[in-house]
C-alpha positions, -999 to +999 in steps of 0.1 A: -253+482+606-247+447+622-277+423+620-272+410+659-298+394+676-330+410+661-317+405+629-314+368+642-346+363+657-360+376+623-339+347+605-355+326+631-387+331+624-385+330+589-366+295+587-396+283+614-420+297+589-406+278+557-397+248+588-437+238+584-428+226+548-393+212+552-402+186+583-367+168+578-349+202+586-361+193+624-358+157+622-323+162+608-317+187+636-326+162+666-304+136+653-276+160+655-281+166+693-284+134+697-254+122+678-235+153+696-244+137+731-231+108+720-198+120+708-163+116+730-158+151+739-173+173+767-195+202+749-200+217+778-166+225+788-169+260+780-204+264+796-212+300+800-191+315+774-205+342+754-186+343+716-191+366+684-195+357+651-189+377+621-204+363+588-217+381+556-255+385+549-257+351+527-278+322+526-253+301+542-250+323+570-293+315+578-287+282+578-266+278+605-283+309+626-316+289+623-295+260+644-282+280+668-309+276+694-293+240+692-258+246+698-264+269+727-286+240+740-262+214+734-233+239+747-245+265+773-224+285+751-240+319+736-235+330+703-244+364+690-240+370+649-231+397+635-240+396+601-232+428+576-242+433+541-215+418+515-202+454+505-198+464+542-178+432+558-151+428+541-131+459+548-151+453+586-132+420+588-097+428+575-098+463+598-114+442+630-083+415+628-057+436+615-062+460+648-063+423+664-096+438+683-111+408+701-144+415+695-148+392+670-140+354+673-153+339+649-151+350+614-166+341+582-138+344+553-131+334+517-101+318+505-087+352+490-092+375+514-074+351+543-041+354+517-035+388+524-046+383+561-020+354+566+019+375+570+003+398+602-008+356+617-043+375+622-062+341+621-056+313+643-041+280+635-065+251+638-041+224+638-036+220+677-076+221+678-082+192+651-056+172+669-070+176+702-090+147+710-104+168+741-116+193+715-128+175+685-150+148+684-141+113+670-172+116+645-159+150+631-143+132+604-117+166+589-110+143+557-151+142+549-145+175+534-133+177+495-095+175+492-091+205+466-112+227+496-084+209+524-060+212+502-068+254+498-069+265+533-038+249+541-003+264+537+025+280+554+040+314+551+072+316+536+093+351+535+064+369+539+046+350+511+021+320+513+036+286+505+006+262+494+004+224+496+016+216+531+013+236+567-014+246+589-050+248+585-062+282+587-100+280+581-125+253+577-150+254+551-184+259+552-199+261+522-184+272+486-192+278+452-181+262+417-186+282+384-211+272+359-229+280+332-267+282+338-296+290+313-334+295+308-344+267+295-374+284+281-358+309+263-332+284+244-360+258+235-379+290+218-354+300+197-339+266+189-302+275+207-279+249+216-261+248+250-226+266+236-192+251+250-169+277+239-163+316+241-170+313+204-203+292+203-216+318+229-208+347+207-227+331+180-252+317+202-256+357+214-260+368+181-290+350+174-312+355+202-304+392+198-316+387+164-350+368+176-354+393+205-334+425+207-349+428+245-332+398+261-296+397+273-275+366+261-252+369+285-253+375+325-213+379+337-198+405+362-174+432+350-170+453+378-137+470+386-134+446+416-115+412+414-150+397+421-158+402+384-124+376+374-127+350+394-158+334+384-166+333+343-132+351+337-103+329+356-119+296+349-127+301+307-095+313+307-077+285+325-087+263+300-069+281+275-037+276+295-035+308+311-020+314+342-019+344+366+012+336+376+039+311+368+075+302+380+101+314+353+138+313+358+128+300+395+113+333+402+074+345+404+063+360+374+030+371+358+014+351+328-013+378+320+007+390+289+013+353+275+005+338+240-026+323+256-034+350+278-038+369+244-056+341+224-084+340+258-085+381+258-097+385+220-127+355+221-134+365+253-137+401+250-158+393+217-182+373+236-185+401+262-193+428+234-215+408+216-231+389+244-236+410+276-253+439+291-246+472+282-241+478+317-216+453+320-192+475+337-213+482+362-224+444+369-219+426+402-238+391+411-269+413+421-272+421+386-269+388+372-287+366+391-315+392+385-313+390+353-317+350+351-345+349+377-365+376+360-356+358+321-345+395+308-313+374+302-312+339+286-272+325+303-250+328+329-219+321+340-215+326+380-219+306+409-236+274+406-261+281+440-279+311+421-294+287+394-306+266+424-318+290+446-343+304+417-357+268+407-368+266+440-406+265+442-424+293+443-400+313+429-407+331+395-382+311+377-389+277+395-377+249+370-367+268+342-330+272+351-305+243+335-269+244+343-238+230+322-200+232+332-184+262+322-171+273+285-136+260+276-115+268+248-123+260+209-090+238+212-097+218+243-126+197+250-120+198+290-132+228+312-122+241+343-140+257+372-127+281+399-143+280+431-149+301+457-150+288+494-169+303+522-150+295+554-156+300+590-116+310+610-111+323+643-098+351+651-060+352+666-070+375+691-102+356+704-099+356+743-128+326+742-108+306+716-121+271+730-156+282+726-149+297+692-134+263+680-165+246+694-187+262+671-166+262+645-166+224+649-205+220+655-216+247+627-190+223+599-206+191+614-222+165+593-255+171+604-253+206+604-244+210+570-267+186+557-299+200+574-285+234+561-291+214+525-319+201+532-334+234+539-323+248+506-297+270+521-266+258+520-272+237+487-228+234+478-222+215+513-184+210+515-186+177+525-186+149+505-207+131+530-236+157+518-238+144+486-241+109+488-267+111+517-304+105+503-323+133+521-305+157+502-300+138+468-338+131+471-344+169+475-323+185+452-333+163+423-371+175+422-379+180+389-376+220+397-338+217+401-337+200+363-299+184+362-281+205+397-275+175+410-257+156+381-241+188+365-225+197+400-207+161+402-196+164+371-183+201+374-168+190+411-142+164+394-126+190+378-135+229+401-105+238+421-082+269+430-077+285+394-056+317+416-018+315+424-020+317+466-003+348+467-003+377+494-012+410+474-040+388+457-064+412+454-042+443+441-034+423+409-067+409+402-082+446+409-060+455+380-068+428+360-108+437+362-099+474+355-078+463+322-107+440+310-129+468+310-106+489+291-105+456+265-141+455+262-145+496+259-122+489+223-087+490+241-059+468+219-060+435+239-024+428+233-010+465+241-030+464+272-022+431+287+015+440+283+007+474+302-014+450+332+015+426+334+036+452+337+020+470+363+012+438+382+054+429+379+059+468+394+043+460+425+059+424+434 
């Protein structure tokens, strides 16, 4: 069931209650009305609208519902969110646009799922609201936000495929993710273990905190049967081997799962998984790992940055013990590569309120907005550049608690972007991909099963 407005008032009073500590939330939050007043567009052009919008249960998703009282101030405009647990909303989303439904008109997405939403035009085009000067305010500032995140929710559709690199805009972000590896601290210093860089190091690494302590888990990673479980320690180690999911050959698409690389990255990685994860490894989602690090019952992890983050925070049971480090590469490289993940908000194509939508689009991807979503230790991977150079939040999130977040995430940031092919039918390959990894790691030849995968994956192109 939807969290609508009870669901929201219950947000509300939670952020007011954790508010009493985090005074520059509110101060941050006046300055944005009053820089909104000041900018060159009418906010209340669309005063008396009433809009929708769809987000998943997340973090990022409190910290803009805590603002809302704002924007409806600043607007007249009412907003009612709907927000659905993450295993319920995404077959929600792609069945509410897909039926082009207008109940919805504004929608939180990832980059992934708005591939395969992008041939059926089920999102609207932001382009003609962007350029719009009676729509978007001067101080908006579109190139604030990191190129590789621009750079990933714009493209055109080609033959019924996506064509990156040039086109429309078809979401803006809002927040997203880079992969990292993060560890306890505590644990390592106890039994003397290095940070490892490589599948290999890790395996080690694994092998001799089992030996000091049969009862903790080396390794936190997801292994689900879901795509979910590739595209975070998965895509990126692997990328820095030189695989690719897909590649051009002959000037035609083709699969790179079954190369000479792809092969090399299967065999260390599958060894690290065997000796370095949880025997429920199949059954692992994020819940699971972040669990696991929080708790200490595992000692790494290699996931979204934000979880690390989240945990340090004060009060929590794991406050300050959490480190973080870029993610693994291969033994014969010394540079690493992180995917990343970015949470997006895109209006729906078959919005009747469409100008109200893009309002709120515009004001919840604001400067101020995200940064007061930062500061409140929500929305701690703001997509804008601006974010990170602004001395609220750099004073904030380098509190002892938070250890090296801060100087780890610039250093990861130079180098995270789109490790995926843009492809329509996305999720279909990578589903098989996360099914033939488990088979690899349940003692399947990695070399006989990759071909099988590739060819599977070149059946249904």
């Amino acid at each position: 069931m939807p969290r609508k407005l009870a669901a929201f008032r219950g947000h509300s009073a939670n952020f007011a209650r954790r508010a009493l500590i985090c005074s520059t939330l509110w101060a941050g939050t006046a300055v944005a009305v009053t820089q909104a007043n000041a900018d060159d567009i009418n906010w209340r052009q669309f005063e008396g609208a009433s809009i929708v919008w769809a987000y998943d249960i997340h973090p990022y998703a409190d910290a803009v519902a805590a603002q809302l009282p704002e924007f409806e101030k600043l607007t007249g405009i009412k907003v009612t969110p709907e927000l659905y647990p993450d295993d319920a909303y995404w077959n929600k989303l792609t069945i509410q646009l897909s039926t082009k439904s207008p109940s919805w008109d504004v929608v939180g997405t990832g980059i992934q799922p708005a591939w395969d939403l992008a041939p059926g035009q089920l999102l609207e085009p932001l382009d003609p609201y962007l350029n719009d000067p009676k729509l978007t305010a001067a101080t908006y500032d579109y190139k604030d936000f990191f190129p590789a995140l621009r750079d990933s929710l714009t493209w055109k559709v080609k033959e019924g495929q996506i064509e990156a690199g040039s086109g429309q805009v078809w979401a803006i972000p809002h927040g997203f993710e880079n992969i990292q590896l993060f560890y306890r601290k505590d644990i390592l210093d106890k039994y003397g273990i290095d940070v490892p860089t490589t599948p290999p190091q890790m395996s080690a690494a694994c092998e001799k905190l089992k030996s000091a302590d049969p009862a903790i888990t080396p390794l936190g990673v997801r292994g689900v049967r879901f795509w979910s479980s590739i595209h975070t320690a998965a895509i990126s180690i692997a990328k820095s081997y030189g695989v690719r999911d897909f590649v051009i050959k002959d000037g035609k698409l083709e699969t790179g799962l079954d190369s000479p690389e792809s092969i090399a990255f299967h065999k260390d990685y599958v060894d690290m998984i065997k000796k370095c994860a949880a025997p429920s490894f199949a059954n692992d989602n994020w819940y699971q790992v972040v669990d696991g690090i929080n708790s200490g019952r595992t000692a790494m992890a290699i996931d979204s940055n934000m979880f690390g983050f989240w945990n340090d925070v004060t009060g929590k049971p794991a406050s300050g013990k959490i480190a973080f480090a870029p993610p693994l590469h291969g033994p014969n490289t010394k540079t690493f590569e992180s995917n990343i993940w970015i949470w997006s908000l895109a209006m729906n194509a078959a919005s009747q309120k469409k100008g109200a939508a893009w309002l709120f689009i515009q004001w919840a991807t604001s400067k101020q907005v995200e940064l007061n979503g930062a500061v409140a230790g929500k929305l701690v991977n703001s997509p804008r550049a601006s974010t990170w150079s602004d001395k609220t939040w750099l004073e904030y999130a380098a509190k002892p608690e938070f250890n090296n977040f801060v100087a780890t995430f610039k250093i990861v940031q130079d180098r995270a972007t789109l490790a995926f092919t843009p492809r329509v039918g996305f999720a279909e390959a990578m589903n098989a991909w996360a099914v033939a990894m488990q088979k690899m790691v349940n003692g399947a030849d990695v070399k006989a099963t990759l071909v099988d995968l590739a060819s599977e994956i070149r059946s249904s192109m």
